[in-house]
N, C-alpha and C positions, 0 to 999 in steps of 0.2 A: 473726552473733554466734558466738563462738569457744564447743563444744563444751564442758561442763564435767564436771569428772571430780574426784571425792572421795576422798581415798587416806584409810585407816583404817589404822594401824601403829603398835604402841608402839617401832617400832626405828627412832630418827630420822635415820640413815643409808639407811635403805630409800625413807623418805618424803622426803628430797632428791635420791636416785637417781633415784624415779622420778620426782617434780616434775622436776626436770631434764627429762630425757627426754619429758616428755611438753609441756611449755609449750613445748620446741624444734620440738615437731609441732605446735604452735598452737594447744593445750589451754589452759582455761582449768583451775588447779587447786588446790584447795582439801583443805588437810593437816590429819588429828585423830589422834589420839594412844591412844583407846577408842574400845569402842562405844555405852556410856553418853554419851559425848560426840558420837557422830554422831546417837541416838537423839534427842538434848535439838534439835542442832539440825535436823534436819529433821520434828519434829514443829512450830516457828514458824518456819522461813523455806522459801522453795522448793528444790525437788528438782532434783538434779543429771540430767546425762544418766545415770550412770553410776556405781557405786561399786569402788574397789578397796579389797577386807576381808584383810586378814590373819585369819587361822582363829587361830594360837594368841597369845592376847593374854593379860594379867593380867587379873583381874576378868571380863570378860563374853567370852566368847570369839568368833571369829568365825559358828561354827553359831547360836547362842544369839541375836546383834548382829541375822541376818538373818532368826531367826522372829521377831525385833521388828520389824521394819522393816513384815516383810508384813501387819503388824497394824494399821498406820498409813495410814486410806487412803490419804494423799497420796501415800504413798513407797511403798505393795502393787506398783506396776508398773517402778520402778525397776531397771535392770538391773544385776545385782550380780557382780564378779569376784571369786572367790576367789584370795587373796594364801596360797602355801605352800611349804616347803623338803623337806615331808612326801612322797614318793613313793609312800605303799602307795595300793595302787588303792581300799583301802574309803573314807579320808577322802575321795580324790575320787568314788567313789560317792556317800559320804554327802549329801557337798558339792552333788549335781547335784540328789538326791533332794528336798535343802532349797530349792530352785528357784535355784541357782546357774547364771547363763549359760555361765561359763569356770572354767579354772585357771588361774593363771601363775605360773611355779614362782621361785621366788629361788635365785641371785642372778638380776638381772634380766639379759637380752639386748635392748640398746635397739629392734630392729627387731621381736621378738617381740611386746615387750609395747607396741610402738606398733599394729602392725595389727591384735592383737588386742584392745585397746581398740577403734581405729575400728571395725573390720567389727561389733565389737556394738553401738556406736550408732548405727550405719549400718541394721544389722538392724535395731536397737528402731526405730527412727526410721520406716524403709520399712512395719513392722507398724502402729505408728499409725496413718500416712498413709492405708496401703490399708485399715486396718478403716474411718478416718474417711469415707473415699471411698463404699466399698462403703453406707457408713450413709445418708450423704448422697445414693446415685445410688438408692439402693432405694426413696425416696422418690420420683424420676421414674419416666419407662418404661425399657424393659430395653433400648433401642436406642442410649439415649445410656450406659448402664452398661455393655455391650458395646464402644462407642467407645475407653470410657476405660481397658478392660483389654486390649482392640487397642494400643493405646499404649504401654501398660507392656509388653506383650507385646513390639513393634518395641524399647522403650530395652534390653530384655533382650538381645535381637538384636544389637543395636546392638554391645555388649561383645564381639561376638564378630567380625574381621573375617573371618572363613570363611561365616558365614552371612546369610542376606538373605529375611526374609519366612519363617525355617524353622518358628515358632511359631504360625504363623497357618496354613500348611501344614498341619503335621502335625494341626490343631486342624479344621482342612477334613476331613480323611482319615480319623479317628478319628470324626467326625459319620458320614461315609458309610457306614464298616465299621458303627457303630452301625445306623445305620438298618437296613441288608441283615439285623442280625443281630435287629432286630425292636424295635429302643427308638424311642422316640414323644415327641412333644411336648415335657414340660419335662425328658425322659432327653437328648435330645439335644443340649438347649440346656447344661444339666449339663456333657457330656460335650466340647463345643466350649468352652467355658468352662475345664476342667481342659486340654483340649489347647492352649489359648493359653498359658497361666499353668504349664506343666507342666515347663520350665526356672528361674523365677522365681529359684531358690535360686544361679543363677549370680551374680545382684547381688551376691551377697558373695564372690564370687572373685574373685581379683586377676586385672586384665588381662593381667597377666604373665605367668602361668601358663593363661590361657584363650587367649594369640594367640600364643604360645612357636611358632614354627617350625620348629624343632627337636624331636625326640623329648622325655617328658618322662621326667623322674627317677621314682624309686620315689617320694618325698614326695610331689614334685608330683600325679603320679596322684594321691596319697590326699586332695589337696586338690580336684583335680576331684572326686574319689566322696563329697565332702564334699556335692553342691549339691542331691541330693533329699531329707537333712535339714533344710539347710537352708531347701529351698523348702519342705517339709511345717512347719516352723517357721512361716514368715512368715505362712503360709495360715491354720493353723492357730487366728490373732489374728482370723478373719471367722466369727463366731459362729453369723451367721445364714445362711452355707454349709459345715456343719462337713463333706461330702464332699467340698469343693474340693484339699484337700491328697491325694486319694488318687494323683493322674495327677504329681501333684510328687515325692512320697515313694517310690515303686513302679515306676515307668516303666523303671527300672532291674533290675528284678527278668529272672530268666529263668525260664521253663516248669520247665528242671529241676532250680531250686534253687540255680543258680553265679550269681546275679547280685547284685544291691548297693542297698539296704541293711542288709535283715535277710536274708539270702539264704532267702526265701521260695519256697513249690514251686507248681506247679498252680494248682488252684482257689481255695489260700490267697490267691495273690495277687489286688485284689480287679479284679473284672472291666473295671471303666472303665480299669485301669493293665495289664492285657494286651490290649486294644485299642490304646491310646496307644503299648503298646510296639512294636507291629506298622507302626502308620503314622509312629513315629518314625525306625526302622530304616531303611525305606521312603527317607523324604527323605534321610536320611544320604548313600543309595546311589545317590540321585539328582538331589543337589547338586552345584554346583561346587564342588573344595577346590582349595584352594592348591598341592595337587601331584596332581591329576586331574580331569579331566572327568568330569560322570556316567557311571555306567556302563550299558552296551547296556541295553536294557529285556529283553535275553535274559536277560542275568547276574543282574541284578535278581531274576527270575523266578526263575532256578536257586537263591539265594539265599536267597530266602523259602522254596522249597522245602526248601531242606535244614535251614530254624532251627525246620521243624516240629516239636513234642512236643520238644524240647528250648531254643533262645531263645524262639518264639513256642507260646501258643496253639494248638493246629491248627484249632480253630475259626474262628478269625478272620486266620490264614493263610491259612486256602481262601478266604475271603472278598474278602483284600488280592487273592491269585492270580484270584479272577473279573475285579475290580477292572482289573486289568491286563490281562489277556486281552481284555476291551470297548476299553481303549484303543490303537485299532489304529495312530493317528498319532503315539503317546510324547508326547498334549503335560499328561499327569500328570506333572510337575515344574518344578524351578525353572525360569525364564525364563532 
């Protein structure tokens, strides 16, 4: 069944723009004119994937439209796009504050506001799924729950053809640095668990920019540094592990404060995500890529050594560096 998406506009040039546009990407979609009018109808019929709100309307405005909405059980989880021609950064502050997913600015750009439609029902969608899941496996044992984020873990993999098995890796490596550094039982399980799922936010990156073999652009980058919000998003939907986003969200961080998302320092950043960060570098440097073989487990060595108190940890640098030092055959790494 074709995705459905609700355009909310009193400007009915807007709302055949983007019906256009969006029924040609295989949208099902449904035009109102107020938000009085989307209020009336999705309090009796069912909820779209998806809403696009124009902010400045006559009568109820787009802010006002969406603290209705969230008042209404059925539609509280609905994910909502803000419709604007406005540029100042506070409306889109405001806008995000009000629990708005996106912006997308008018006039429209067909490719703009087509991906960024999908990737937010794509996101909603994956959030469901995996709370539903998580709910559903929580009631078995933690073996087959394990399975099934092994899984998701490979489709994540998957997206990427540079890598193979690197989430399940890095999720090995991060267990073992755990352990050495003295976490037990359900720290570890915790911790192996964030290291599988610790990519997850790549799902919403476009393959095009995650298998680009070519150097990429300034955008593009910003679209990769988009995926530990993202994955801190999606995680964020499993209530009943609300530490799970921390290895998604952070992993990215460095020791001294240049990394990405919140460019966080030290011991801010929280500890499971300067673990993950250490055994994810790890595998980077010891995978195959498309234009090198791993590298010597010498280099490697040298490597981790030099990202001490600045990329990694030193705590858990020394720990990666015993780690290696025991492995006297190099077979710590991809296959």
């Amino acid at each position: 069944m074709a995705d459905w998406v609700i355009i909310v506009d009193d400007d009915e040039t807007n709302i055949k723009i983007a019906g256009r546009i969006l029924s040609k990407a295989g949208m099902r979609v449904t035009a109102m004119k107020s938000g009085e009018a989307l209020i009336r109808y999705v309090e009796e019929n069912e909820t779209p994937d998806l809403i696009l709100l124009d902010i400045k309307m006559p009568g109820m405005d787009g802010f006002e439209t969406l603290s209705r909405i969230r008042q209404i059980k059925r539609a509280k989880n609905v994910p909502v796009i803000f419709l604007t021609a406005d540029e100042k950064d506070q409306t889109e502050a405001k806008g995000l504050a009000a629990g708005a997913m996106d912006f997308i600015k008018k006039p429209f750009v067909p490719e703009i506001l087509t991906i960024r439609v999908r990737h937010t029902i794509d996101l909603d969608h994956l959030q469901r799924n995996l709370a539903d899941e998580v709910d559903r496996k929580s009631k078995e044992n933690e073996r087959l729950f394990l399975h099934v984020v092994s899984s998701l873990a490979s489709a994540i993999d998957a997206k990427d053809t540079y890598t193979n098995g690197h989430s399940s890796r890095v999720a090995g490596y991060s267990r073992e640095i755990a352990k050495r550094a003295g976490y037990e039982g359900k720290q570890l399980e915790d911790i192996y668990m964030m290291g599988l799922l610790h990519d997850v936010g790549k799902i919403g990156i476009p393959d095009a920019v995650i298998n680009k073999p070519a150097k990429l652009t300034d955008e593009e980058y910003d679209i990769i540094k988009n995926h530990p919000v993202l994955g801190a998003r999606i995680l964020g939907n499993i209530k009943e592990m609300p530490g799970l986003q921390k290895g998604a969200r952070w992993h990215h961080e460095r020791y001294d404060g240049k990394g990405y998302p919140d460019g966080l320092s030290g011991k801010d950043i929280p500890e499971e995500a300067r673990i993950i960060a250490v055994a994810d570098a790890y595998d980077a440097m010891t995978s195959h890529r498309s234009y090198r073989e791993p590298l010597l487990q010498s280099v490697v060595r040298e490597e981790i050594i030099n990202g001490m108190e600045t990329q990694f940890d030193p705590e858990f640098a020394r720990i990666m560096l015993g780690m290696i030092d025991e492995d006297t055959g190099y077979k710590m790494r991809e296959e």
